[in-house]
N, C-alpha and C positions, 0 to 999 in steps of 0.2 A: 768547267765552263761557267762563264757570268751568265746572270740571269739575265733572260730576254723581256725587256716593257715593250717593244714594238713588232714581236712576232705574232704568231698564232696563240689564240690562249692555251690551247693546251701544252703549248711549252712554258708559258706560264706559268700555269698550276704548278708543274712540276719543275718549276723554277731550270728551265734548261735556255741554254741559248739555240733561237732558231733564226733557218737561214733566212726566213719570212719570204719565201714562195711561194708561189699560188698557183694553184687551189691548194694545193700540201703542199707542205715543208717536208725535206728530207729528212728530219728527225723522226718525226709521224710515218711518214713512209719506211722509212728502214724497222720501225718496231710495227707496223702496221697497226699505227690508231686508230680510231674509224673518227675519235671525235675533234679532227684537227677541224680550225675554224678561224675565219678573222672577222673584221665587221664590227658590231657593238658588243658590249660586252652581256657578256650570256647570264640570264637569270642561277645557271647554279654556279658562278662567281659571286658569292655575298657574304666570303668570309665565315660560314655556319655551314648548317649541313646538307645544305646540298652542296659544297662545292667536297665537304668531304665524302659525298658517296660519289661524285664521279672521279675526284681521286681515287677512291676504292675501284673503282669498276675499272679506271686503264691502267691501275696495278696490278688488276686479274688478265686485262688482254695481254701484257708485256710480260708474264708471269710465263701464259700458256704458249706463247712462242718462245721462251728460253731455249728449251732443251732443242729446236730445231734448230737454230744458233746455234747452241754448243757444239753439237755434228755437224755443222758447215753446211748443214741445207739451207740457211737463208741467212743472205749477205746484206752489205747495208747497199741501198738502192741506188744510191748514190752521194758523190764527196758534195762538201756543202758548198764547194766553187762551181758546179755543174748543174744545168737545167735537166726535168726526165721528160723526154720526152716515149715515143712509139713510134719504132721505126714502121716507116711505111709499106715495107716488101722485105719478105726473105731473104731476096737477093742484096739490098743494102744491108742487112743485119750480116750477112756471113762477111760483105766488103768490108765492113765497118772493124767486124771480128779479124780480119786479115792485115787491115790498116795498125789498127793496133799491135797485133803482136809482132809485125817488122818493125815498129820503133822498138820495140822492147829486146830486139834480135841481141843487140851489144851488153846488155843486162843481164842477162836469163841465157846459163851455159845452154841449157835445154830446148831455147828455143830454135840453136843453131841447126838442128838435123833437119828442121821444117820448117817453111814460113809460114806454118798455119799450127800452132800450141793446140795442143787439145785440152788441155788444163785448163788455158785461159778461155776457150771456146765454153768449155764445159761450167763457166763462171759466168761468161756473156749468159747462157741457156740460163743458168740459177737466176742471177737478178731478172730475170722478164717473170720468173714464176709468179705466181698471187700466194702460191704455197707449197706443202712438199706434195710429190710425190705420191707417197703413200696415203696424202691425202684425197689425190686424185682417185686412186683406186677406190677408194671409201665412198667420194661423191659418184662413180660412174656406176656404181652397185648401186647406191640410193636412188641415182632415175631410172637406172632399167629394170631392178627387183621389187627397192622397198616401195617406191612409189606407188606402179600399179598394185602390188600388194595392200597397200593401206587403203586407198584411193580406186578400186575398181573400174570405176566408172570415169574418171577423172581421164580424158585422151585430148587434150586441146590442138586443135588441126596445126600441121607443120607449117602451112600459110599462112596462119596466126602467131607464128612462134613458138610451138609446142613449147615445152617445159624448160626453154630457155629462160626464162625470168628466174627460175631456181637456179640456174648457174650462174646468172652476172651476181644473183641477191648473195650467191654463197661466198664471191672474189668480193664484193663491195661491203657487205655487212658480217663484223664478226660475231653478231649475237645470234644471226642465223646459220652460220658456216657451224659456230658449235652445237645447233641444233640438229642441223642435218648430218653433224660424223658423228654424235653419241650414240644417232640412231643408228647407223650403217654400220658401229663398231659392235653395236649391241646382235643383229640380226648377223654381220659377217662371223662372228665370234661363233654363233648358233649353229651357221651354216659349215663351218669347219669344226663341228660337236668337240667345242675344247671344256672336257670335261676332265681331265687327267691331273693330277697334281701336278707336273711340269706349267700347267696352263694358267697356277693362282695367279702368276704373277699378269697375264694377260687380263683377268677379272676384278685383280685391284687397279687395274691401268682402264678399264672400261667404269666401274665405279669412279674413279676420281674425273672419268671425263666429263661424266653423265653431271657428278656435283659440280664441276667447271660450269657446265651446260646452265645450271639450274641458279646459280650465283649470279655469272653475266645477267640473266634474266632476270633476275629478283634489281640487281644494280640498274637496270636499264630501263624496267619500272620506274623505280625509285625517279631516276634524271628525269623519267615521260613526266611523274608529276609535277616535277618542280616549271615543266615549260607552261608559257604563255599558248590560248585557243589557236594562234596562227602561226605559234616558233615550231622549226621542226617537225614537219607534220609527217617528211618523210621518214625520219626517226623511228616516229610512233606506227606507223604502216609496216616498219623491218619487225618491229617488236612485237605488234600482234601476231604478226605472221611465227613469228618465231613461238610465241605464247602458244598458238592452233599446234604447230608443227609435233613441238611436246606432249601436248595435249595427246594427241593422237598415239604419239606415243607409249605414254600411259596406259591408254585402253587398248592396245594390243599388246600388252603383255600384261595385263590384269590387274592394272594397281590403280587404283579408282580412288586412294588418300587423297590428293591434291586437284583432281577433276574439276570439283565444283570451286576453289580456290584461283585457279589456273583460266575458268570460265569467266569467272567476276574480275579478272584482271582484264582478261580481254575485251570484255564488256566495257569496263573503261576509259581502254582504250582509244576501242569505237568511238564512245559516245565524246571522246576529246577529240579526236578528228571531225565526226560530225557539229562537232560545235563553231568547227572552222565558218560551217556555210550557216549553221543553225537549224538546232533539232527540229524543230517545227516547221520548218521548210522541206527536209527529209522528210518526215510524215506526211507530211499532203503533195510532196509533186515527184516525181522520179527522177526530173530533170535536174533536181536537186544532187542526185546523186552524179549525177554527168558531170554537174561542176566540179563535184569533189575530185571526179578523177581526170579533171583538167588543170587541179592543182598537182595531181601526180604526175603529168606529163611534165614533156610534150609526148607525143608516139614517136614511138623511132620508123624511119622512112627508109624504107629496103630500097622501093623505084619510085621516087616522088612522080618521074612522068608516068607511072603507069598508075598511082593513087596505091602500090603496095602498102597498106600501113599495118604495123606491129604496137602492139602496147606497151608501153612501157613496162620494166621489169616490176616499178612498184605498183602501176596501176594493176596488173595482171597479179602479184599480192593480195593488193585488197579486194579486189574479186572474190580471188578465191576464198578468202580468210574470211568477209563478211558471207559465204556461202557456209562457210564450216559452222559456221559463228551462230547463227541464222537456224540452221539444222541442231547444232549442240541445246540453244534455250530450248527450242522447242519442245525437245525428246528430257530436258532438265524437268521444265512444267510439268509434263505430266507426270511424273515420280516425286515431285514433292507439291504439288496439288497448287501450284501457283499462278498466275497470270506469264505469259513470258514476258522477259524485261523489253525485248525488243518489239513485243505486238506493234508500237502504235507503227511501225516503221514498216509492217509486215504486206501492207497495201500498195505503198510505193515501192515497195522493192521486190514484191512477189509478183503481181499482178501488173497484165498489159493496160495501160493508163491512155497511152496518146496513139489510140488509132488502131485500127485492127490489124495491121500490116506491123503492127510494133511490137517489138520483144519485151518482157521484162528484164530491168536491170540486174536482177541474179538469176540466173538458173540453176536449180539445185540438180534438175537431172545430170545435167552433165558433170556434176560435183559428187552427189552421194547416188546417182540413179533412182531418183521418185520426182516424180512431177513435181511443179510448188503448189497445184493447188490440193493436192494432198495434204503436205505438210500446214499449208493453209487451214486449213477446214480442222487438223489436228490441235494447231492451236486454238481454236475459236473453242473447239470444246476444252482445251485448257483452261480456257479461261471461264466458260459456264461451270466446270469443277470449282475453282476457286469461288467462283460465286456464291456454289452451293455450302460449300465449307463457310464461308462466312457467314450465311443465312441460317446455317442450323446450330451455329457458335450465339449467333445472336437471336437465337430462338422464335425465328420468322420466315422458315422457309415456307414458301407458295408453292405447293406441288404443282398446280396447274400454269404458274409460269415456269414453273423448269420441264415441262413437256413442253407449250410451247415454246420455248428460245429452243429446245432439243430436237424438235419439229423442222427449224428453220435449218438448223445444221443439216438433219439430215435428207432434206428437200435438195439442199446445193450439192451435197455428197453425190446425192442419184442421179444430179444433172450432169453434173462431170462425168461419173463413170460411165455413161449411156454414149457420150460423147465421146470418151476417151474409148468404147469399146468400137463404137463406127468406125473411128480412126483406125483403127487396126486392120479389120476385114477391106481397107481399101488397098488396092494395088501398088503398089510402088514403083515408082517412076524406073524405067532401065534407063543406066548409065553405062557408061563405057569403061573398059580399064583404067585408063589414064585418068580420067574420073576418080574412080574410088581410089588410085594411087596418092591423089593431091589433094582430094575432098575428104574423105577418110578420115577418123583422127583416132585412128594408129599406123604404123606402118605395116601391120602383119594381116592385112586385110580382115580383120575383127570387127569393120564397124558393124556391120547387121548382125553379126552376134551379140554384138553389146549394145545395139538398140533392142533388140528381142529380148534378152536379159534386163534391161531397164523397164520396158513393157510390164513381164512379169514382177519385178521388183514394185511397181507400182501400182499394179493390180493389188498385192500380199498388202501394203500399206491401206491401201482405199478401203477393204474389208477388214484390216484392225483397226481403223478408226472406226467404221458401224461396231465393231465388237466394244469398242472403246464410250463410245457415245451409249451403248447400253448398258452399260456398267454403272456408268456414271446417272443415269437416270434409276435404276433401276436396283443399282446394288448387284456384286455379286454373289449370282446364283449360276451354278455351275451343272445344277441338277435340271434347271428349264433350258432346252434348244433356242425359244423366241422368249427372248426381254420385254418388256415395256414396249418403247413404238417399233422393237424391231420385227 
């Protein structure tokens, strides 16, 4: 093929000719690129290196689709003289499938026994895929095991879309699709104890996924940098997400090398999306944050006349992702005695700001199960440690200001919990079945179990942060019951 100047640039890069359709080109679509694109030309086009790490990167996605090619699991999506479109009903797709292979009757001895090919039928099914098969299997184990497995707490109501956004993000983004099967290959592998020698070869095929996994990501980075505060913002939303996803990864099977590495990427992330509206606007207003995730829309509109709205699958990302995100510094601070990098953000995005009737923009209960104003009050004495460390490095610590600021922490600590224990002893509203059917947010009627479970989850934090805020004033002694102010 001649090289294409007026396609996409990803056929560009790779010097192919494209049919320049839009939004993809069928080149991109049949290898499934994620980075087909038209418009201006893109900052890692500059001839140097950034245009060679995204060459690098969509010679790993065209790489890791080969072998499903080679076994005729995925066909090219379409000839370059046809538009793709989505059929709109079943019943045109099977027409359509009929229409076809009567022209094809005089051609194809085979077709003559039947006016409906199953061959070709079973070719129509292939190209509508997003992927194989066995990949399906792998994604439909990760929402219904690993998920609430990693994620406890995590039940997002089926009239908000449950955990839909992780299925379109896994068909639409391949740097999260390989994040979500390294883990599902890892835990299904576990789940069928393939421990036998017959099985090496199944654990060098889970190793090379896992490094697949960890490459796209490292290459995906790499492109996040090279963009502009406003280019790609949904990019960098698949990528943190994807960045957490691993993350978590890691800490459930025990390997905590790359954690703090994986943390500082995500961090950066953040803080490059945030710079879209401007970090200092995030730290003082929450509404700040709302914009951002009006740059991720729009919501998707189930019954626009009934006001049904769903989030979009990226906004419902970075929710989630700045909850992980949010909860990971925190819990980093205190083990290496630092300020968290996200504190100053910690007021507009934990705490209700405009109104008492108003939410805060993350809620970690429903993400890790502990209140935010736990983890709140967690960091603040983060950050009085860091204080202290610096005060006794520069050989001027004030005891009597570190009882009073530890004073102040733990005055807020006993308001909450006094508050958060009323809460409890008060009655709860009866509902009806159909109620906790649709309101619920799981289908196995769990939610008061996993409000009750979150309660106590939250309780155990509230009293290690006093254990924590003692220590930190007082030094530990393991030998006295009551510390310092406690």
């Amino acid at each position: 093929m001649n090289r294409s100047f007026n396609g996409c640039w990803t056929c560009r890069l790779r010097r192919k000719k494209c049919d320049e359709q839009r939004p993809f080109c069928n080149e991109c679509l049949t290898l499934h690129i994620s980075t087909c694109n038209y418009g201006d030309k893109p900052a890692w086009m500059d001839d140097g290196v950034k245009q060679e790490a995204m060459a690098e990167q969509i010679k790993n996605e065209v790489k890791q689709q080969a072998p499903y090619r080679r076994r005729g699991k995925r066909e090219s999506a379409a000839t370059s003289n046809s538009n793709v479109s989505i059929p709109e009903s079943r019943d045109q797709t099977e027409a359509s499938s009929y229409m076809n292979d009567s022209n094809t009757t005089h051609s194809d001895p085979s077709d003559a026994t039947s006016p409906i090919n199953t061959k070709n039928v079973c070719k129509q099914v292939r190209k509508m895929r997003p992927f194989p098969q066995s990949d399906s299997v792998l994604l439909v184990f990760y929402l219904e095991r690993i998920l609430p497995f990693l994620f406890p707490f995590y039940r997002p109501a089926p009239l908000h879309g449950g955990p839909a956004w992780i299925l379109d993000l896994v068909i639409s983004s391949p740097v999260i699709r390989q994040a979500i099967l390294c883990q599902s290959s890892y835990f299904f592998a576990l789940a069928h104890q393939t421990s036998t020698i017959t099985d090496d070869r199944m654990w060098e095929a889970l190793l090379e996924q896992t490094k697949n996994a960890f490459n796209m990501l490292r290459n995906s980075i790499q492109i996040i940098e090279s963009y502009d505060e406003n280019e790609h913002i949904l990019s960098s939303v698949r990528t943190m997400a994807a960045v957490m996803q691993l993350q978590r990864f890691e800490i459930a099977i025990t390997c905590f090398d790359n954690c703090q590495a994986h943390l500082n990427a995500a961090l950066t992330i953040f803080r490059k999306v945030v710079d879209v509206v401007g970090a200092v606007d995030l730290a003082s207003s929450s509404t700040t944050f709302q914009t951002i995730l009006s740059l991720l829309g729009p919501p998707t509109w189930i019954l626009p006349a009934q006001q049904a709205e769903v989030s979009s699958s990226e906004q419902a990302a970075f929710r989630f992702s700045t909850a992980l995100l949010l909860f990971d510094d925190i819990i980093a601070s205190t083990a290496l005695q630092e300020r968290p990098q996200l504190y100053d953000y910690h007021h507009s995005l934990l705490c209700k700001n405009d109104g008492i009737d108003s939410v805060p923009p993350i809620n970690l209960q429903t993400t890790m199960g502990c209140q935010n104003w736990v983890l709140k009050q967690i960091g603040e004495i983060a950050v009085l440690d860091a204080w202290k460390k610096h005060c006794k490095a520069a050989g001027n610590l004030d005891v009597g200001e570190l009882v009073h600021r530890a004073t102040a922490i733990k005055k807020m600590l006993e308001a909450h919990l006094s508050c958060f224990e009323s809460e409890l002893v008060s009655v709860p509203q009866e509902s009806s079945l159909l109620d906790d059917m649709f309101a619920a947010e799981d289908y196995s009627g769990q939610a008061r179990t996993i409000a009750q479970q979150s309660s106590l989850v939250t309780r155990i934090w509230a009293h290690s942060a006093f254990l924590y805020l003692s220590v930190i004033v007082s030094g530990w002694q393991p030998a006295t019951p009551m510390c310092g102010i406690m």
